[in-house]
C-alpha positions in Angstrom: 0.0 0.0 0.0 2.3 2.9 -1.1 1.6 6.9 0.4 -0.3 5.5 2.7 2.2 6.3 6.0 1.4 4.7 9.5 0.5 7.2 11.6 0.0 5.7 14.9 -0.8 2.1 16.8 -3.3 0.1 17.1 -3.7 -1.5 21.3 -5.7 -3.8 23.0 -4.6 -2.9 26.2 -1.1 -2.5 26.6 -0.7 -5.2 23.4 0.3 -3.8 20.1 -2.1 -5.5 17.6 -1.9 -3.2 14.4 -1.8 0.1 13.1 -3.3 2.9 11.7 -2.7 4.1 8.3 -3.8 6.8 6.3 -3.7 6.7 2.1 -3.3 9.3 -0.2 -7.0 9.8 -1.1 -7.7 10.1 2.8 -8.9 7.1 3.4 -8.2 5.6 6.6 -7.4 2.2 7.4 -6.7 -0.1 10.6 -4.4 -3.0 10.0 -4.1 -6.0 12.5 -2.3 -8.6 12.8 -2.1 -11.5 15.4 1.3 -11.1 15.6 1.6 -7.0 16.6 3.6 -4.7 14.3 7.0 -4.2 12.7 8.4 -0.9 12.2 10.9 -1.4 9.3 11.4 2.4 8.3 14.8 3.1 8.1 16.5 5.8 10.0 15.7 10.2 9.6 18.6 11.4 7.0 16.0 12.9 4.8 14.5 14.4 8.4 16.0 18.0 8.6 13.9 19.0 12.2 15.3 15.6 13.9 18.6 15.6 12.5 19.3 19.6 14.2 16.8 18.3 17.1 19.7 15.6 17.6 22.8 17.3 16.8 25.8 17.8 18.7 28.7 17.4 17.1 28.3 19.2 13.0 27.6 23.1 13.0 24.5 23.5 11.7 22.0 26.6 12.2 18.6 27.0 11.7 19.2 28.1 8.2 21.8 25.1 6.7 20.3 23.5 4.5 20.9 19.5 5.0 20.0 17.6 2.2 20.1 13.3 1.8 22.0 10.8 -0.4 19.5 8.3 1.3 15.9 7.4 -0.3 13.2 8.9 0.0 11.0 7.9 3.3 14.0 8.1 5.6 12.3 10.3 8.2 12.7 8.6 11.6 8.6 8.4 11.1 8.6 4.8 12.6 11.0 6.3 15.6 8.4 8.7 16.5 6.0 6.3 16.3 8.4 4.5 18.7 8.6 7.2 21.1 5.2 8.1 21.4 4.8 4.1 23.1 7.9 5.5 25.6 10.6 3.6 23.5 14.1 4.2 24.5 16.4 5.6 21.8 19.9 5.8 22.0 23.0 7.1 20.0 20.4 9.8 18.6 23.1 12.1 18.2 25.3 9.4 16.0 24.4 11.4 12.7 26.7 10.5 9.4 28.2 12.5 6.5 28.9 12.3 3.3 31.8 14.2 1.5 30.8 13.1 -2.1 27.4 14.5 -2.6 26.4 15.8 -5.6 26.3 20.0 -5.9 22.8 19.7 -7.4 21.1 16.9 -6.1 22.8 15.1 -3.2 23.4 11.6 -4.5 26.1 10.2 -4.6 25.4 7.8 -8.0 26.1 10.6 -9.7 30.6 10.6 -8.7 33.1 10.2 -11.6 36.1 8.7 -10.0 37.7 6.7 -7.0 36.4 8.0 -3.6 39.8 5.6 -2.4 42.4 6.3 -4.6 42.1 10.0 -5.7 42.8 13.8 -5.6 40.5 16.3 -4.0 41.0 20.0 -4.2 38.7 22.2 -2.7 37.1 25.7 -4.9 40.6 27.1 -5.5 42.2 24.0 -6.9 44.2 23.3 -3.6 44.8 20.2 -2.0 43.3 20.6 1.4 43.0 16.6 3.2 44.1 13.3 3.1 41.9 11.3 1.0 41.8 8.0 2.5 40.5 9.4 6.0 36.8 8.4 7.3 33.7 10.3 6.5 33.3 12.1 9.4 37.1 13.8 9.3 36.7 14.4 5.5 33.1 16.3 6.0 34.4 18.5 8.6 37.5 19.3 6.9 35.1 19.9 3.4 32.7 22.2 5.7 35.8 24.8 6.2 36.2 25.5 2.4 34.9 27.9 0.0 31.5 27.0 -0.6 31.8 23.7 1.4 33.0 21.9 -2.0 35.3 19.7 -3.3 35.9 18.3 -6.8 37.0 14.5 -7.0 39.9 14.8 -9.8 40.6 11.4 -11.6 42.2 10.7 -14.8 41.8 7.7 -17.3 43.3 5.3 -14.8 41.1 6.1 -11.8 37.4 8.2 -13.3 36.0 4.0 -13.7 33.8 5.0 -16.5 33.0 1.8 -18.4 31.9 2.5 -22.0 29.8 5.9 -21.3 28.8 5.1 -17.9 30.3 5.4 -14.8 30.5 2.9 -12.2 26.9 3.5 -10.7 25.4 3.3 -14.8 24.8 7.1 -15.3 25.2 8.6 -18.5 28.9 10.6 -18.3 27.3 12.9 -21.6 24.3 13.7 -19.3 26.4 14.1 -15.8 28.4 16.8 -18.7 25.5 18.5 -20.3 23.9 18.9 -17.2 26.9 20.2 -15.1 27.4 17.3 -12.6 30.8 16.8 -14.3 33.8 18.3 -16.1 36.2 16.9 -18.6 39.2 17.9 -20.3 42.3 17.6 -22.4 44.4 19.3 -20.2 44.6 20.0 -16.2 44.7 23.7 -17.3 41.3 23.1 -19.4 39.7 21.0 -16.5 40.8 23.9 -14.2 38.9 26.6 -16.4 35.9 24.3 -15.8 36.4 23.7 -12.6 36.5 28.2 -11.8 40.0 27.9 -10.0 43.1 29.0 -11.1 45.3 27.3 -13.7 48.6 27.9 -12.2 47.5 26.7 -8.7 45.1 23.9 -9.9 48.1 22.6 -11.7 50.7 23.5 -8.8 48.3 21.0 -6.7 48.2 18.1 -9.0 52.2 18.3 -9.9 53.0 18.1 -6.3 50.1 15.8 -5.2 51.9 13.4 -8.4 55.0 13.6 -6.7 54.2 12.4 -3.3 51.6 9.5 -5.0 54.5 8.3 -6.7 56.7 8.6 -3.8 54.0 6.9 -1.8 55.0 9.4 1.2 53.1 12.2 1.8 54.3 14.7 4.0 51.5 17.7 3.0 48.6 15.6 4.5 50.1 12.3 6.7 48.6 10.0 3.4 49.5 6.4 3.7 47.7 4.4 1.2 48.7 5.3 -2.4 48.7 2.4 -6.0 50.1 2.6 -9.1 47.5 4.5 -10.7 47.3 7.0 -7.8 48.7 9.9 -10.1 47.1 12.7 -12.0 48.7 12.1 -15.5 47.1 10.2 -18.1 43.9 12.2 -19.9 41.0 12.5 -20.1 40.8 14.3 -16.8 38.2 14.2 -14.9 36.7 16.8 -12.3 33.2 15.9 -10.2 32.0 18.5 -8.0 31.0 17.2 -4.8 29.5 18.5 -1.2 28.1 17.2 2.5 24.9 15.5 2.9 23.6 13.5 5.7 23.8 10.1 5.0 23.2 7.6 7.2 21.7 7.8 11.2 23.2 5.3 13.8 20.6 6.0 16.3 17.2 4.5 17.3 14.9 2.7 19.0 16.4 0.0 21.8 15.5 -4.1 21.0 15.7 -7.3 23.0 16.3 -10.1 21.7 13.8 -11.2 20.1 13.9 -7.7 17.8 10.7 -6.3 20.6 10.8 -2.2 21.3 11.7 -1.9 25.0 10.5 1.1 26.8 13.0 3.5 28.8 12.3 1.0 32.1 13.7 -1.9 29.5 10.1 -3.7 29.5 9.3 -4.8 26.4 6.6 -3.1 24.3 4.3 -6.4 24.1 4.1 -7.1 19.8 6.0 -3.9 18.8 8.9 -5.2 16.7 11.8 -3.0 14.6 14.3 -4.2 12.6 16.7 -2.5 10.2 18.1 1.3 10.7 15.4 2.1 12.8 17.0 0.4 15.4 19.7 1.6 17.2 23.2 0.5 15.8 21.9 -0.7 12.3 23.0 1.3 8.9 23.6 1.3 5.8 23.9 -2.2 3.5 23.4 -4.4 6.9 20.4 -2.8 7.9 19.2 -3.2 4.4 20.2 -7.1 4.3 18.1 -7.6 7.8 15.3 -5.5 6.3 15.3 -7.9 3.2 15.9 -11.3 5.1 12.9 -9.6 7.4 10.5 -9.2 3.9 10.9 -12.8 2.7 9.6 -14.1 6.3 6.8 -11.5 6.1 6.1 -12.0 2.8 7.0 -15.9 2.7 4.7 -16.7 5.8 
């Protein structure tokens, strides 16, 4: 039954037996089951009121925006749902970045190049972190820039364009035409493109060549380099990127058996969650429970 969101529980007593769901049109239904209800809605990436409601560690005002490279529907709508029962949460405040966001829409399908073995220059063409480090170090470093973006700069060797795709199957002439990516000839061409300057654009990849080739970095502390870690074969490739809020650790406490415990670590008799919802779960596991979870439901 799709737009038609749960909007609260259905109780026979303190029992969960169901829920209530409105649809699109307005119609209102009330699902039961003899079993209770699972809330498999993901986590609240796409929520912008939780995530700031939650935040303490990124510095976000009321006015930043905070766009999602999740799906739609990741709202924490099951969490509140959660919390309305007296559901503990924890780790609300465990909220994940992304450095490789698109400029225009903030997914990520849309990079040209190899988030773990490339160059990234920030708005004036300088190098400005070491590449290999974890999400959360990268996006803070990335929100001190000009504009708060980067471009991921890859060559022939490293862009993984296959035919005229790249590795997530979008079109590279669209990601062009539609200014999701830049390509050129020359790193004095790509820099044009790019709205930095030539002589420092190229400064950066010249020296960032050297220490790849080295394999010792002492701008940045970079350990982890290959063979086709240098800048130097064309075409080169530029894709802007940004921050987006990606995935949320947070949610609501289980037993178990995968049952909602309260704050008082009772559990909330047939109210089930599985999946990012639940505290600890993200990203491709969370996904792999919620799957395993549909071919019981649906399998039954």
């Amino acid at each position: 039954m799709l737009n038609t969101p749960a909007t609260e529980l259905l109780k026979e007593g303190d029992k969960v037996v169901g829920f209530k769901a409105v649809a699109e049109d307005g119609t209102t239904y009330n699902v039961r089951s003899a079993h209770g209800a699972l809330l498999a809605t993901g986590g609240f990436s796409g929520n912008p009121e939780m995530l700031r409601e939650y935040n303490e560690l990124w510095p976000w005002d009321e006015k930043t925006p905070l766009p999602t490279t999740n799906v739609y529907g990741h709202h924490g709508d099951g969490i509140k749902i959660a919390l309305d029962e007296g559901a503990e949460v924890a780790l609300m405040d465990s909220l994940m970045m992304f450095p490789f966001a698109d400029v225009k829409n903030g997914a990520d399908e849309t990079t040209v190049g190899s988030d773990t073995d490339c160059l990234l220059v920030n708005a004036k063409g300088e190098r400005f972190v070491d590449e290999t480090l974890d999400r959360y170090t990268m996006t803070a470093a990335l929100m001190e820039q000009p504009d708060e973006v980067l471009f991921l700069i890859s060559d022939k060797d490293t862009c993984r364009i296959e035919g005229d795709k790249n590795y997530y199957g979008r079109s590279i002439q669209r990601l062009l035409d539609q200014g999701q990516l830049y390509r050129a000839d020359t790193i004095e061409d790509l820099a044009k493109q790019m709205g930095a300057d030539a002589d420092t654009f190229k400064k950066t990849v010249e020296r960032y060549n050297e220490i790849a080739r080295a394999g010792e970095d002492p701008d940045f502390g970079r350990m982890i380099f290959t063979p086709d870690s240098p800048i130097e074969n064309p075409p080169f490739y530029a894709s802007p990127r940004t921050w987006a809020a990606h995935i949320t650790e947070g949610g609501v406490v289980t037993d178990d058996i995968s049952q909602v415990v309260r704050e008082d670590g009772i559990p909330i008799e047939g109210l089930y969650a599985a999946g990012e919802v639940t505290v600890g779960m993200s990203g491709v596991s969370s996904m792999a429970l919620g799957y395993v979870t549909g071919c019981g439901v649906f399998g039954a």
